[in-house]
ZATOR-853239 format. One record per residue (C-alpha): residue number from 0; residue in one letter; x, y, z. Coordinates in steps of 0.2 Angstrom, whole numbers, always signed. Layout:
<nodes>
seq	type	u	v	w
NUM	A	X	Y	Z
...
</nodes>
This chain:
<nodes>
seq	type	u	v	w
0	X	-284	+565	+49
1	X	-297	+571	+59
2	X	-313	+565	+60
3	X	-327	+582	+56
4	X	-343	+572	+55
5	X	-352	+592	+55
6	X	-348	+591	+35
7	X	-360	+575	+36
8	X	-373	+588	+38
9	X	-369	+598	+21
10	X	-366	+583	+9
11	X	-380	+577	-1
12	X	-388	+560	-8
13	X	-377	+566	-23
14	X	-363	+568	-14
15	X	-362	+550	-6
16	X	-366	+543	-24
17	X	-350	+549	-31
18	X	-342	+542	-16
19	X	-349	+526	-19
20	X	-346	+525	-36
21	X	-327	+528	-31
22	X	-326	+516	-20
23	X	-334	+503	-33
24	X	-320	+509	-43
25	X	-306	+505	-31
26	X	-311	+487	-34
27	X	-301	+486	-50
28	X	-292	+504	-48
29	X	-282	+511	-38
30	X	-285	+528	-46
31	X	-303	+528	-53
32	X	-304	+538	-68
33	X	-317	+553	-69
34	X	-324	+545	-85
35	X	-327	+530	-76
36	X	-334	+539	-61
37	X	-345	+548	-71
38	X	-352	+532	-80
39	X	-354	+521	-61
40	X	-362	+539	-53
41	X	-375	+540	-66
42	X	-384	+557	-61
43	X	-400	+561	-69
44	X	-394	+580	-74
45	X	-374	+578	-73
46	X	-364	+590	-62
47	X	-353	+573	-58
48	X	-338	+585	-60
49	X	-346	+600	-47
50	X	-349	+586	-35
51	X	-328	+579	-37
52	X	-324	+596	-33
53	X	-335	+599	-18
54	X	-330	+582	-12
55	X	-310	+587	-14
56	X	-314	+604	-5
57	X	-319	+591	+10
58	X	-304	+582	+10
59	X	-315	+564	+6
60	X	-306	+561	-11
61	X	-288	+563	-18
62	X	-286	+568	-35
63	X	-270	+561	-45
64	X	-265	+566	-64
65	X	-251	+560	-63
66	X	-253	+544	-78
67	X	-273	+549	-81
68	X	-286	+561	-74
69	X	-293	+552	-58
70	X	-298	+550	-41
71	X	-296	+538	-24
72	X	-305	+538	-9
73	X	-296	+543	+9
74	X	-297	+535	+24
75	X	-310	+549	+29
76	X	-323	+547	+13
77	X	-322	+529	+17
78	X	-326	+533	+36
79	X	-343	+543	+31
80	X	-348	+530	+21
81	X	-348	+518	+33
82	X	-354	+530	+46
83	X	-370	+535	+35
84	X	-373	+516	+33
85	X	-374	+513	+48
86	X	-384	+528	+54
87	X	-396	+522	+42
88	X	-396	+506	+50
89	X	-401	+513	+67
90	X	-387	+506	+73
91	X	-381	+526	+83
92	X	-388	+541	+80
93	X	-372	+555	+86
94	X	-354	+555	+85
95	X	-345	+560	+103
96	X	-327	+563	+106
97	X	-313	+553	+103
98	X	-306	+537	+115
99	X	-288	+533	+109
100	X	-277	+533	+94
101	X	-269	+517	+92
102	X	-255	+511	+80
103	X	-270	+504	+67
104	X	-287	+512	+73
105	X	-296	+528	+80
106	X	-309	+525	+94
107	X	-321	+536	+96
108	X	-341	+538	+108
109	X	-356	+536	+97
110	X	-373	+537	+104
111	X	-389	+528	+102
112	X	-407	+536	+101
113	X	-411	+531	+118
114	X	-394	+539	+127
115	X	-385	+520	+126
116	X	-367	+526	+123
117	X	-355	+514	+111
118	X	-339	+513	+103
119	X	-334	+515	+88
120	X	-316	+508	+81
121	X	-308	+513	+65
122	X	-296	+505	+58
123	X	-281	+515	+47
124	X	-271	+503	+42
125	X	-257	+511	+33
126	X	-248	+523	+45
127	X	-233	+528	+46
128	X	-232	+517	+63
129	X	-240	+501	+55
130	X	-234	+500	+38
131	X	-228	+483	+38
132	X	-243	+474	+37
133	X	-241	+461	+23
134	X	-227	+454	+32
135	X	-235	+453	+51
136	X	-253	+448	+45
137	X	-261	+437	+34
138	X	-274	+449	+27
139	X	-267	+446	+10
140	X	-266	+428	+9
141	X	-261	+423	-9
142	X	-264	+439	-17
143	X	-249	+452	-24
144	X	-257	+469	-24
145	X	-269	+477	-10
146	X	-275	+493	-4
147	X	-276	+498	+12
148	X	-294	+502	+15
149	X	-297	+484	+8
150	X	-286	+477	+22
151	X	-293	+491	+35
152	X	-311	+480	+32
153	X	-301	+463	+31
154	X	-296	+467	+49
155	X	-312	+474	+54
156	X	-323	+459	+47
157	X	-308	+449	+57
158	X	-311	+458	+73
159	X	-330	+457	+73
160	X	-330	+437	+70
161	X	-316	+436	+84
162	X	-326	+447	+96
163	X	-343	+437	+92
164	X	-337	+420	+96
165	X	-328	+425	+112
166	X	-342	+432	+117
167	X	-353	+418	+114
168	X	-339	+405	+124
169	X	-340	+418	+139
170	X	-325	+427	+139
171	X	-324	+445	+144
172	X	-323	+452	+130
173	X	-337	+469	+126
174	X	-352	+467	+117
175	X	-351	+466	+94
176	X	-366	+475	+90
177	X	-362	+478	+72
178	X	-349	+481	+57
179	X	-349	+489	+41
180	X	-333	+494	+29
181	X	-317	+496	+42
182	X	-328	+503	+56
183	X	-335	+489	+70
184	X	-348	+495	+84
185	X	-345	+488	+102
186	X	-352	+491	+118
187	X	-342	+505	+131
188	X	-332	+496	+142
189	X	-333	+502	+159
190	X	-315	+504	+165
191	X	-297	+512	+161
192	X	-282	+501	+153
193	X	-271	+492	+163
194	X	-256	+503	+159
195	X	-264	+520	+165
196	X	-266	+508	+184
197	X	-253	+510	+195
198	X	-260	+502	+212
199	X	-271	+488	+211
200	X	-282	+480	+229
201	X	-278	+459	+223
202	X	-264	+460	+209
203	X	-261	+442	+212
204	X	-279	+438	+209
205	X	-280	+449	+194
206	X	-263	+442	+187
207	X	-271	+424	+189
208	X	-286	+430	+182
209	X	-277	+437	+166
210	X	-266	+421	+165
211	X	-280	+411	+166
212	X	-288	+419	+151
213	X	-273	+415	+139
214	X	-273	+398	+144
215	X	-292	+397	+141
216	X	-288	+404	+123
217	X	-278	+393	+120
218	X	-288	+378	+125
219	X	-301	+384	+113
220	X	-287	+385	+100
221	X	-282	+402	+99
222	X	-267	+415	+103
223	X	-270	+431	+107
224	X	-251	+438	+99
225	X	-255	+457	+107
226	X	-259	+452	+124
227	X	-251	+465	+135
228	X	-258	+480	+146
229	X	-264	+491	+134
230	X	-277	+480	+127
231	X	-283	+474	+146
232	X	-296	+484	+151
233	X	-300	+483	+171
234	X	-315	+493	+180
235	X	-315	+499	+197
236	X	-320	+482	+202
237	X	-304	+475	+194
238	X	-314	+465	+183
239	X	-304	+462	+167
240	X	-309	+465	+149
241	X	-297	+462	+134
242	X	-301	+469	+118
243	X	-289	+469	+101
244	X	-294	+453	+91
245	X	-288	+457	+73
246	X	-270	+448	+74
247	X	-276	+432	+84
248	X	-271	+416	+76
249	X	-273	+397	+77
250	X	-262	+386	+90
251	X	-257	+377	+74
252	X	-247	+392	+70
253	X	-231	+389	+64
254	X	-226	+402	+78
255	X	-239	+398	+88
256	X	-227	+394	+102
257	X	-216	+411	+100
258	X	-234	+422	+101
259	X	-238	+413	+115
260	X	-224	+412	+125
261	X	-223	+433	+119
262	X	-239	+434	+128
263	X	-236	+428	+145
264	X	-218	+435	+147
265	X	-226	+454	+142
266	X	-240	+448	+158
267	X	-225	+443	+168
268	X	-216	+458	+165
269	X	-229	+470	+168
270	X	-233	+464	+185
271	X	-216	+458	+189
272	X	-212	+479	+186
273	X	-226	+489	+189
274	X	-234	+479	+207
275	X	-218	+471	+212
276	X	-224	+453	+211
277	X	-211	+438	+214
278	X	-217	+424	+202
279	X	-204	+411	+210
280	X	-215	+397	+221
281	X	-211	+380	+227
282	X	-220	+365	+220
283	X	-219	+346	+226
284	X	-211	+334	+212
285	X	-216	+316	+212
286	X	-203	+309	+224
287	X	-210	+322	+238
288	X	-196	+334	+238
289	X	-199	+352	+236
290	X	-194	+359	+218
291	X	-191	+377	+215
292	X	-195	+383	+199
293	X	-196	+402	+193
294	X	-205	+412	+179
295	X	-194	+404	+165
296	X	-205	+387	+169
297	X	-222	+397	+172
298	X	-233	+392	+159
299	X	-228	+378	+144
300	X	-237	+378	+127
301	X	-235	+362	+124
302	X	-242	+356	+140
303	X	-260	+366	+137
304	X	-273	+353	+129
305	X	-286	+360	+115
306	X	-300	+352	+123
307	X	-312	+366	+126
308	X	-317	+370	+109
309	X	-309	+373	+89
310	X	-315	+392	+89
311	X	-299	+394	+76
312	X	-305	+378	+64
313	X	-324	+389	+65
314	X	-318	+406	+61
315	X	-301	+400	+50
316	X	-289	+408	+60
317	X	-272	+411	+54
318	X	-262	+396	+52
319	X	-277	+384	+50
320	X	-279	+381	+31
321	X	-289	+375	+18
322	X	-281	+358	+18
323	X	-283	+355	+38
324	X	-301	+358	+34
325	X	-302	+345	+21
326	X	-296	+332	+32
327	X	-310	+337	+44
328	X	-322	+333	+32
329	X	-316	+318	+25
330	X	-312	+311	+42
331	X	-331	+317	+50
332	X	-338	+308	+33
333	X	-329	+292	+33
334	X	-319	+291	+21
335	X	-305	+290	+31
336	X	-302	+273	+36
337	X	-290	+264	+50
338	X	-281	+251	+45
339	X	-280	+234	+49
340	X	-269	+228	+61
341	X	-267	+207	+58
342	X	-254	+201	+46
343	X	-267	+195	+29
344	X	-271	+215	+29
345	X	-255	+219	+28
346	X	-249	+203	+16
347	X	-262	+210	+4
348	X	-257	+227	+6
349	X	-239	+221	+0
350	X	-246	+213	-15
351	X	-255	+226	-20
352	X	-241	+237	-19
353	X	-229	+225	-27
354	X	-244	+222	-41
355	X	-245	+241	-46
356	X	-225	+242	-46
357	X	-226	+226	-59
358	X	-238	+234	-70
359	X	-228	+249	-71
360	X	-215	+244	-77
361	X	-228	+233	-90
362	X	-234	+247	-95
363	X	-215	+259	-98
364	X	-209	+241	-108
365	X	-226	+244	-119
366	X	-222	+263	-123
367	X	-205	+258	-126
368	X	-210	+248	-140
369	X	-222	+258	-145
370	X	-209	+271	-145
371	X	-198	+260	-156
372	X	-211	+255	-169
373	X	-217	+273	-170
374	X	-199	+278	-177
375	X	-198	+263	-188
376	X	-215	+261	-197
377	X	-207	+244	-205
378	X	-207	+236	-187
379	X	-227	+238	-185
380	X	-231	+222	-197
381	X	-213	+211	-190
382	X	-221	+215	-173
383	X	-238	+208	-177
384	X	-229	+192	-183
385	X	-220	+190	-166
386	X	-236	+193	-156
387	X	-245	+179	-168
388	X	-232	+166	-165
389	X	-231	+170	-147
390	X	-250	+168	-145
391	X	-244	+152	-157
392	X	-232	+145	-143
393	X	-242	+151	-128
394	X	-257	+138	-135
395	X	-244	+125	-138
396	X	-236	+127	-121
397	X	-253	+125	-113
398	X	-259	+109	-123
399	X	-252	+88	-120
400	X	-237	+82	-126
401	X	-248	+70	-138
402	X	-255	+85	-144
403	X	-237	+94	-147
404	X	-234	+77	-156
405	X	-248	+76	-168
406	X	-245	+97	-169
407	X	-228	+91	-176
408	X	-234	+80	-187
409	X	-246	+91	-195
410	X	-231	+103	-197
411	X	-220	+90	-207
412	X	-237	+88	-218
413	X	-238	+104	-219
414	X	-220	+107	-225
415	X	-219	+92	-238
416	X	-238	+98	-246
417	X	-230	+115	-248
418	X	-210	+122	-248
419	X	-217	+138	-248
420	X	-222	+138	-230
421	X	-206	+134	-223
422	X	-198	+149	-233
423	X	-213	+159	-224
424	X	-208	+154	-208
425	X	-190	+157	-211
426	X	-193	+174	-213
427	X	-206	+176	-197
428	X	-192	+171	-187
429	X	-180	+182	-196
430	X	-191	+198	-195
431	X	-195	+190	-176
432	X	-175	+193	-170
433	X	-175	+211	-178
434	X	-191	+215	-168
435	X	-185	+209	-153
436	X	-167	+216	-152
437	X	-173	+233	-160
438	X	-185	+234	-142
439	X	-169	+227	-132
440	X	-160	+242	-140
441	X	-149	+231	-148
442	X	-150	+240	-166
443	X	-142	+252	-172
444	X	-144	+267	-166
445	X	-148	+281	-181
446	X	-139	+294	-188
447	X	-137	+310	-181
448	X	-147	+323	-191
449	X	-131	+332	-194
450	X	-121	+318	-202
451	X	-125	+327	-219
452	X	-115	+341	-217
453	X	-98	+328	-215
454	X	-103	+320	-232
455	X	-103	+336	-243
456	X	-121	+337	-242
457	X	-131	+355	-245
458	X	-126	+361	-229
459	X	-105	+360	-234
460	X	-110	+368	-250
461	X	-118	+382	-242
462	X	-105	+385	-229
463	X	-90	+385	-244
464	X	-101	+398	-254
465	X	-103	+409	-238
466	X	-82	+406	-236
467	X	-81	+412	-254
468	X	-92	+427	-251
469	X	-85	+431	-235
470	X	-65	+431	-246
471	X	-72	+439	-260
</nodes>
């Protein structure tokens, strides 16, 4: 869709309301309905319904009835929206003509108050040309649904941040002077694209200049993933600028490897085909001898260090998540501790470990038994007697054989003053077996729930009437 910023001129503070309160519609909508637009819009004498219709006549809203009466911003409302933002800002003052048309943005000049000339990138996500974004970028995350001017400003917000800190490390990269919505405000590079240059003074130079720069992303812990010659910029100076930061992700990537090695063989390729350069060179190995390697042993991911900086850990690149961030914290705090390497460390960490496994199973023997005694009620009052007389023969074991003896006599008192006792006893031990095989499982096992139906019970008697029924 072309971008006609003359009709900025015509619309009103009423205007850009209703296109607000749309757009805070779209946050839970995909199609707002005109009730709730009327409602967010607010306007002190109405005529939300003559502003709807002036807005469709421009083209900034769609109108769908097809499941309720309702409306949805287009990717040009959204684009005046952030363009009177900004404008408001300060940020430019005049829209020029248009730069490029890429697969997921429209460039175009804007111009500041003083004459300073910028650009302006749009994103449009959505295309025809670009449609699978879900699967190729990590806008989404975790979430199911989305709308493609949400993930139009994901990618600009994305963009900004890359652009900023590159900047700040002193890469070559043009200047982020602002963002708002999908649209991202960046200073005019000088120059043409690499793939509108067919003769260059030093293309070995430049080559080693633009290999360089993918090494030095890396070593700050980024991949480029679109780094070819139509997002190099070089000036008549061949000074390179690369620009198109939205897909970038983290070297901990699980394909950080594949967007990399993606990135120099399209470098390679370029220059290998368009300035006829020969990458094949001679190095000398260890033992002196000359060893001829070629492009397939050029540059090697895994040999690049991430020494310079953790720009991907800073921004949360793709492929650096939540949980590589909390081990970063707990390791900076300290709670992370190395452990020790003599042998007592590890003895104790052995018994530790053997201690929690013996106490486990303490602990699945208890519920067990309370399992058991939980089905059978009758068992609470015989496992009370086994626990008395075991705390009984636990004191015994730990006292003299002369006080076992005289423990023995008291008992044969005991026993001779009253008859009674023994009988008592005889049933504590009795009830004592019962406890301990029904926890060992060695009782019987109960019977099934269904065992009434074999007897004659009510269930046979109901399945004999419903035979009668079914003969009669």
């Amino acid at each position: 869709m072309k971008l006609d910023v003359d009709v900025l001129r015509y619309l009103s503070k009423d205007d850009f309301r209703v296109l607000t309160a749309v757009e805070m519609g779209m946050r839970n909508h995909e199609i707002v309905p005109s009730e709730l637009v009327h409602r967010i819009a607010s306007l002190k004498h109405g005529g939300t319904y003559k502003v709807l219709k002036n807005l469709l006549r421009y083209k900034l809203l769609h109108h769908d009835s097809s499941k309720y009466d309702g409306f949805r911003l287009t990717y040009l409302g959204y684009d005046f929206l952030a363009i009177k933002t900004l404008v408001n800002r300060g940020v430019f003052t005049a829209v020029g003509r248009q730069l490029g048309v890429g697969k997921e943005s429209d460039i175009f000049e804007v111009a500041r108050e003083d004459g300073t000339v910028l650009a302006m990138k749009l994103h449009r996500l959505g295309r025809t040309s670009f449609r699978a974004v879900k699967s190729k970028r990590d806008y989404l995350r975790h979430r199911n649904s989305y709308n493609w001017l949400y993930l139009s400003r994901l990618a600009a917000l994305k963009e900004f941040a890359f652009m900023k800190a590159l900047e700040d490390h002193g890469f070559p990269v043009p200047n982020a002077v602002d963002c708002n919505r999908h649209c991202v405000i960046m200073s005019l590079v000088q120059g043409y694209p690499l793939v509108q240059v067919n003769q260059l003074q030093n293309p070995d130079s430049v080559f080693e200049t633009i290999i360089g720069l993918v090494v030095r992303l890396a070593e700050h812990g980024l991949i480029h993933c679109d780094f070819n010659e139509f997002n190099i910029m070089i000036d008549d100076d061949e000074k390179v600028t690369m620009i198109d930061f939205p897909q970038m992700v983290s070297v901990s990537h699980q394909n950080a490897q594949m967007y990399f090695d993606r990135d120099v063989e399209c470098i390679f390729k370029f220059f290998r085909k368009r300035f006829h350069l020969n990458f094949q060179e001679t190095t000398d190995g260890d033992d002196g001898s000359d060893i001829d390697t070629d492009e397939g042993s050029r540059l090697s991911f895994a040999s690049i260090s991430k020494t310079a900086g953790f720009l991907d850990k800073e921004l949360a690149a793709s492929g650096f998540t939540r949980k590589d961030q909390d081990v970063i914290q707990k390791f900076i705090g300290g709670s992370i501790e190395e452990s020790g390497s003599d042998d007592e460390g590890s003895d104790d960490g052995n018994e530790s470990e053997t201690n929690e496994t013996n106490v486990d199973g303490l602990d699945s023997l208890h519920l067990a038994e309370q399992d058991v005694i939980h089905k059978n009620p009758d068992l609470n009052s015989k496992k009370e007697g086994v626990s008395e007389e075991n705390q009984q023969n636990s004191e015994a074991g730990q006292g003299s054989e002369h006080d076992r003896h005289n423990a023995s006599d008291k008992e044969d008192d005991n026993e001779t003053v009253n008859e009674n006792d023994a009988e008592l006893m005889k049933r504590i031990e009795k009830q004592r077996r019962r406890a301990v095989s029904a926890v060992r499982g060695g009782r019987k096992s109960l019977a099934s729930r269904n065992s009434y139906k074999d007897k004659g019970g009510k269930s046979s008697n109901n399945s004999k009437i419903q035979k009668q029924l079914n003969n009669w």
